[in-house]
Legacy VTK file of the C-alpha trace (Angstrom):
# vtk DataFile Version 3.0
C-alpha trace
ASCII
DATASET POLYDATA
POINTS 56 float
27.683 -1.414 -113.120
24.809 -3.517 -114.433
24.656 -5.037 -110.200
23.722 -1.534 -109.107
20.961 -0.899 -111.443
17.398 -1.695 -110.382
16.881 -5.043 -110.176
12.814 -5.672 -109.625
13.617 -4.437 -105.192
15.377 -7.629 -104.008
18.111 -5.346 -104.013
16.902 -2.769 -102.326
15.486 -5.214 -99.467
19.278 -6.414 -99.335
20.296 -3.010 -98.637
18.161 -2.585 -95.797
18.233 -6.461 -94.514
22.000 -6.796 -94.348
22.906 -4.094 -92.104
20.036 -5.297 -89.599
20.927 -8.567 -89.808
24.528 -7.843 -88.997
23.319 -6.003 -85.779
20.492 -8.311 -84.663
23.998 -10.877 -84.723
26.106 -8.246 -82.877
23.743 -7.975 -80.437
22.857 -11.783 -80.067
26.786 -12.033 -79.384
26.789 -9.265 -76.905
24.137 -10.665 -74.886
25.517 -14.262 -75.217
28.947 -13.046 -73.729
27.226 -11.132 -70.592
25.169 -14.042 -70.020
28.347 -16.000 -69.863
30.300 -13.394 -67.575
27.120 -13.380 -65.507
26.904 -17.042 -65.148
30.696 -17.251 -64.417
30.893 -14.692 -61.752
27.905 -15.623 -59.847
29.176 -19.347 -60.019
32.911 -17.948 -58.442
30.852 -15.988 -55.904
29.273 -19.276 -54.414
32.345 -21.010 -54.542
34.287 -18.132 -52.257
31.609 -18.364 -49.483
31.748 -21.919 -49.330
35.233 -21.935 -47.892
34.935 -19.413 -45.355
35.208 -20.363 -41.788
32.204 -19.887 -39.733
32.564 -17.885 -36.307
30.991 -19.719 -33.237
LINES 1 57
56 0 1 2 3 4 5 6 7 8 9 10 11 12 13 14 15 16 17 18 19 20 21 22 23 24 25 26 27 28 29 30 31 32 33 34 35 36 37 38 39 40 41 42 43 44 45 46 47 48 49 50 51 52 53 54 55
């Protein structure tokens, strides 16, 4: 149990940086994904009006 004991604050920064660090990446990833669905689905949108016929 020597890790847990004080060890000068590194690991008390560790504590704190880890867990924000893992959501900073969650989030990165989140917004990364929606970006891509955005991009994606406005790309199909142009695509469908492309081939409809025009009246007149």
């Amino acid at each position: 149990m020597t890790l847990l004991a004080h060890q000068g604050g590194w690991d008390e920064g560790l504590l704190v940086a880890a867990p924000l660090l893992v959501i900073v990446g969650l989030l990165w990833l989140a917004k990364r994904r929606a970006d891509r669905v955005e991009h994606t689905g406005s790309a199909v949108d142009e695509h469908e009006h492309e081939h409809e016929p025009i009246d007149g």
